[in-house]
Each structure stands twice: as structure tokens, then as C-alpha cells.
C-alpha positions as CSV (number, residue, x, y, z in Angstrom):
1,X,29.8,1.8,9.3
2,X,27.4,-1.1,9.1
3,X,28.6,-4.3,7.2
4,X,26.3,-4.4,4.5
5,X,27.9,-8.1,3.1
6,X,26.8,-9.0,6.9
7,X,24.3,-11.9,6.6
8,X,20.5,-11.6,8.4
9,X,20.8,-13.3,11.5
10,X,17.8,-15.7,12.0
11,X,16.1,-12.8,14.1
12,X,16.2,-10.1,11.7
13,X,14.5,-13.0,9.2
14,X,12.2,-13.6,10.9
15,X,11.3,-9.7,11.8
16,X,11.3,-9.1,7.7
17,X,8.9,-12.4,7.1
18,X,6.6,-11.1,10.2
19,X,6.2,-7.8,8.7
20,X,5.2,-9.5,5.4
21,X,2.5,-12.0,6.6
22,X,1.0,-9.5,9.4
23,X,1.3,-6.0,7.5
24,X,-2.7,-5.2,6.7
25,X,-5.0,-2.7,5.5
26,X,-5.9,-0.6,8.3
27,X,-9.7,1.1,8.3
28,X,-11.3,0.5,11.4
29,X,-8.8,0.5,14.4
30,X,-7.0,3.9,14.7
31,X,-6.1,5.2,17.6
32,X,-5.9,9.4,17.9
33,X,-2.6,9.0,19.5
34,X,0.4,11.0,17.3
35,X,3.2,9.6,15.6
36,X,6.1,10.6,16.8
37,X,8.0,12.0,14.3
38,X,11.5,10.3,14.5
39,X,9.1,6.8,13.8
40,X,7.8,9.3,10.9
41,X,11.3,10.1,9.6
42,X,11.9,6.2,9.5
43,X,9.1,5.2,7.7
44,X,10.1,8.3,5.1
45,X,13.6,7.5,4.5
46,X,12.0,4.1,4.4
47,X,9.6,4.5,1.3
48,X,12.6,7.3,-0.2
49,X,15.2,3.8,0.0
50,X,13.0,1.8,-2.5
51,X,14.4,0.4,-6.2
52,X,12.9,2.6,-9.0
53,X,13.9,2.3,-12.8
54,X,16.4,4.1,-14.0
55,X,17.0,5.6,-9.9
56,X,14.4,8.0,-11.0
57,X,13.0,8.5,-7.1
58,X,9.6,9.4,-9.0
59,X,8.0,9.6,-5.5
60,X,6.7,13.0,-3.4
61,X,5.3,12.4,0.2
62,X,2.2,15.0,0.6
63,X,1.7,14.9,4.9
64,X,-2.1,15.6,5.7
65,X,-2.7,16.7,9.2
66,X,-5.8,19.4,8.2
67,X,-9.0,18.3,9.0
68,X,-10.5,20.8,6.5
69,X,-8.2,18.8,3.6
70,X,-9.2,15.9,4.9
71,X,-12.6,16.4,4.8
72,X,-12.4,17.6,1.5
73,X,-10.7,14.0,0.4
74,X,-13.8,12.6,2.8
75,X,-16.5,14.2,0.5
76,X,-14.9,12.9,-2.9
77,X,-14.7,9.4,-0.9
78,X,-18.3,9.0,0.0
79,X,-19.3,10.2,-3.5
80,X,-17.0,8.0,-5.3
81,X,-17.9,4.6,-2.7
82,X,-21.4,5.1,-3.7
83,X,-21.1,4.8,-7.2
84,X,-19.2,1.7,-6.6
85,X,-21.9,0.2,-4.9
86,X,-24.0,0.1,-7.7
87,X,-21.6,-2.4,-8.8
88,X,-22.8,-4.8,-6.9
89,X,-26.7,-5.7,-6.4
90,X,-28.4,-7.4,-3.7
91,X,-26.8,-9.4,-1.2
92,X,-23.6,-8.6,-2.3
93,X,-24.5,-4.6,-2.5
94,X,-25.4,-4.9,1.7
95,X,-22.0,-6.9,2.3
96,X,-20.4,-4.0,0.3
97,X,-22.2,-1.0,1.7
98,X,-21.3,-2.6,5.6
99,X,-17.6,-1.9,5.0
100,X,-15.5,0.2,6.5
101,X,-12.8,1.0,3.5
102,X,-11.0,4.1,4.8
103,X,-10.5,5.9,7.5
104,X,-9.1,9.3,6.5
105,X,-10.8,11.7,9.4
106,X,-10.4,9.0,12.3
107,X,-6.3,9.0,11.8
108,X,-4.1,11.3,12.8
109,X,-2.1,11.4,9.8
110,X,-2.6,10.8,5.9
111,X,0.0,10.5,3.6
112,X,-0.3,11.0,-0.5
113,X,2.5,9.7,-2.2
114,X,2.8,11.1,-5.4
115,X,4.5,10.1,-8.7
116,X,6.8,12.9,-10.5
117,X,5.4,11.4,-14.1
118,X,8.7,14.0,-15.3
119,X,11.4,13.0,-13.1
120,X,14.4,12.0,-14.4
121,X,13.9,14.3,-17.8
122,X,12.9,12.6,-21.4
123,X,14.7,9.1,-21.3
124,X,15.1,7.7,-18.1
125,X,17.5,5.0,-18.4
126,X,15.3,1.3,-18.5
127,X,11.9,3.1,-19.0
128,X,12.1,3.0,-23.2
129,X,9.8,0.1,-23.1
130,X,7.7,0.6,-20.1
131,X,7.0,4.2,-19.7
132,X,4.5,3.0,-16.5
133,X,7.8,2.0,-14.3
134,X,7.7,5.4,-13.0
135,X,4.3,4.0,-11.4
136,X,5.6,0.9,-10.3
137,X,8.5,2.0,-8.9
138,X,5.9,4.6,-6.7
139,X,4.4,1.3,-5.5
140,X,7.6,-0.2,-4.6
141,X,7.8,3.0,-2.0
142,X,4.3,2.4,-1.0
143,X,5.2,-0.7,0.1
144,X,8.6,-0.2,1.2
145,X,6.9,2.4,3.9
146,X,4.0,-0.2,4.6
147,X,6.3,-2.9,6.0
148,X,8.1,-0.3,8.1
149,X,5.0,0.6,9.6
150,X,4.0,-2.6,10.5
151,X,7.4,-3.5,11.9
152,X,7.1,0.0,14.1
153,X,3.8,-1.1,15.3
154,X,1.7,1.3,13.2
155,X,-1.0,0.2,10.8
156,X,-1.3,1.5,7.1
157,X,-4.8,1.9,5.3
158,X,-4.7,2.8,1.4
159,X,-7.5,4.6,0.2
160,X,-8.3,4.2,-3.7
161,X,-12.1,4.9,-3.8
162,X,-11.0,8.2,-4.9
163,X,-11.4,10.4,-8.3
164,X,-7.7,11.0,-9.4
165,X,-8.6,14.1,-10.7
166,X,-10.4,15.6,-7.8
167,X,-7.8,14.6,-5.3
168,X,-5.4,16.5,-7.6
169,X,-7.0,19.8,-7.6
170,X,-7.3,19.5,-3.7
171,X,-4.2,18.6,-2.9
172,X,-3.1,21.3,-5.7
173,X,-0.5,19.0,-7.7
174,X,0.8,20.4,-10.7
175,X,-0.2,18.3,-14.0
176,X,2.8,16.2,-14.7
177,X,1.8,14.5,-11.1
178,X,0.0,11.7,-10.5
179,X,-1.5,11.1,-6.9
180,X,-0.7,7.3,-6.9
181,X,-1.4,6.4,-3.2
182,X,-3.7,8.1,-0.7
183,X,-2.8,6.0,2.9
184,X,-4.5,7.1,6.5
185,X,-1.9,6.5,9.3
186,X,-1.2,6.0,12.6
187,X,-1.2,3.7,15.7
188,X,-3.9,0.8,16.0
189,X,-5.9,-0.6,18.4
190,X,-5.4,-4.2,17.4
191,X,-3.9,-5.7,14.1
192,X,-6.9,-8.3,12.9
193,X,-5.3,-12.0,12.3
194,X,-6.4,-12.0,8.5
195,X,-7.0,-9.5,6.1
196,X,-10.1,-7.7,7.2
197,X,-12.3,-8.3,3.3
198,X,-11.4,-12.2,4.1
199,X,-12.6,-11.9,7.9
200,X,-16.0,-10.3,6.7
201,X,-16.1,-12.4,3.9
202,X,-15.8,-10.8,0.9
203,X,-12.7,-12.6,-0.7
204,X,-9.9,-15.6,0.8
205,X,-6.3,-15.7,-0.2
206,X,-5.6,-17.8,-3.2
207,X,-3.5,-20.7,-2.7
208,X,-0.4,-20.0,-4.0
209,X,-0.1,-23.5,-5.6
210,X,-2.1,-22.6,-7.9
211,X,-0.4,-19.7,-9.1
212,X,3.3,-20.9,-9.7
213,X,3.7,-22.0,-13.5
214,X,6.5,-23.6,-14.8
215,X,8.0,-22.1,-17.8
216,X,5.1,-20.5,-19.9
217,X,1.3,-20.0,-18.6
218,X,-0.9,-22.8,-17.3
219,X,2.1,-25.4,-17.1
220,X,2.0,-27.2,-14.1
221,X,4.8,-27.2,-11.5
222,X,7.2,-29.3,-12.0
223,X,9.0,-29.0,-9.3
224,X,7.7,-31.5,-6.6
225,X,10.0,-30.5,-3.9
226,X,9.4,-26.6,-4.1
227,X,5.2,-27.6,-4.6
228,X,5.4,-29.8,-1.5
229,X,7.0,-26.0,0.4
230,X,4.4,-24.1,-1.1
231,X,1.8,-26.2,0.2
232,X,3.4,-26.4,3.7
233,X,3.5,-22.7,4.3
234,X,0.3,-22.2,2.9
């Protein structure tokens, strides 16, 4: 039985911290080949080990392998992506309209996870206050499953130019479930240095400096030694 009072070595650090800082948002790069499915069952029982409120475990994981489904989720895409364009204007529309932001035919594998809005029955114990940590537990699985994949060498794309509703009714959940995450999977051709929206510049990473208060909003940092850290690691 594994020692779990065992401290990380410096390796296994250093694994966790490389997942972190090269995990991305995969659209462009898949590669047809399968995953096999003991690397699925990991990243799974991954996403399934994540902290939710009340150990609620709101989370289903929908596995998408029809083309004929995912073609359906392709068509409420490319209607959804084109009324987001007319958010933008100009410039700014053609920088918009030349991304690539999903890639749900071109990988092998989608995943929907799901959040059981019901789980757990009337009071879940630490949702009183917040009835949406059902949803943010969900996320906490998302993620939880994204680092996995990184660390297994397979990239993660989420897809959230989607109508909730629509993607319901095709995916045929019952009411009292919410479709929180719609991801494309699978094996990549390359993993792109920096976040793909800062690469083609449409945003850059905030410095983090910036966003560490010290005990209420807007109070600068205080702490000189931790502010001269943040600004090392960048």
C-alpha cells in the first residue's frame, strides 16, 4: 500500500509543476491516433478523484466517439461561433474569425462532463450558502483530468462556444443535468510553448504581481520577499 504521509520527491515536483505550466488548450494539433484505453481509465479515475463540496461527486463523463453526434455538436458550434463574432468589429472581428477554437470532428475522442445539479439529495452538506459548488466542484474534475492528460502526453481542448440547451437535447441529458464541459481529446502533434490566443495575439498572461492583494482589495503587497518570488518566476 502506497505511503500516502510519503513526501514528493523533487522529481514527482517537478512532474506536477510541468503539467501546470505546459497543460494547454488544444484545437489545432490532433492526431487521429486512439487513446488507448488503460491511459483513458487513468485520466477517468483521474477527474472521478477530484475535491467536491459536501463529497457530492456531482460529475458524469459522456464518451463521444460518433461522428454523426459529433457532427451534430459541430453544427450548434459554427452557428453559435458566428454570433460571437459579431462581437467584435473590424480588425479585431478578422483576428477572431482566423481562429481555430475547437476541434470536435478532427479528435478521436470528446468527452462531456456533466454536472448531476441533484446529487447528493436536498442539503448537501457545505452547499447552504453556495448552491453553485456543485459547478465548481465539476470544474475541479475538469481540471483534475486536464493535468493528467498533459502529464500522459495527450492534449485537452474545451469547447464552450456551444448553446447549453442544444447540447443537452443531443446528448439527451435529463433536466436536472447541466453539460458543464464539452472537451475534444486525444494525442497531439506538438504542444505550442505558450497558450495558443497569446501566440496569435489575442490576449498575454497577466503578471501575477499585480494580482496578489494583501488583506482586502487593491492593497498592495506587503510582503517584499514573496513579491520579489513572484516576479522571479514570472
Amino acid at each position: 500500500m502506497t505511503d500516502h504521509n510519503r513526501p514528493f520527491s523533487d522529481d514527482e515536483r517537478a512532474g506536477l509543476y510541468r503539467a501546470i505550466y505546459e497543460r494547454r488548450d488544444v484545437r489545432s494539433q490532433f492526431l487521429p491516433d486512439p487513446i488507448p484505453r488503460p491511459v483513458l481509465a487513468r485520466l477517468l479515475k483521474a477527474a472521478h478523484h477530484a475535491p467536491s463540496v459536501g463529497f457530492m461527486q456531482p460529475w458524469d463523463f459522456i464518451l463521444i466517439d460518433s461522428l454523426e453526434v459529433r457532427q451534430q455538436v459541430l453544427a450548434s458550434y459554427d452557428e453559435e461561433n458566428a454570433k460571437a463574432a459579431d462581437n467584435y468589429s473590424g480588425e479585431r472581428q478578422d483576428t477572431y474569425r482566423s481562429l481555430k477554437l475547437q476541434g470536435i470532428v478532427e479528435s478521436p475522442l470528446n468527452l462531456c462532463i456533466t454536472c448531476n445539479r441533484s446529487r447528493g439529495g436536498t442539503h448537501v452538506l457545505g452547499r447552504n450558502s453556495i448552491v453553485e459548488t456543485d459547478l465548481f466542484s465539476t470544474c475541479l474534475a475538469v481540471q483534475n483530468l486536464w493535468l493528467a492528460a498533459r502529464a500522459e502526453g495527450i492534449g485537452v481542448g474545451w469547447v464552450s462556444i456551444l448553446d447549453q440547451d442544444t447540447l443537452a437535447g443531443i446528448l439527451n441529458l435529463p433536466d436536472n443535468v447541466y453539460p458543464l464541459a464539452y472537451l475534444c481529446i486525444g494525442y497531439v502533434s506538438e504542444f505550442f510553448d505558450q497558450p495558443e490566443l497569446q501566440t496569435k495575439g489575442w490576449r498575454s498572461r497577466l503578471p501575477l504581481e499585480g494580482l496578489v492583494h494583501s488583506n482586502g482589495w487593491g492593497a498592495e503587497l506587503d510582503d517584499k520577499e514573496l513579491l520579489e518570488q513572484l516576479l522571479q518566476q514570472g
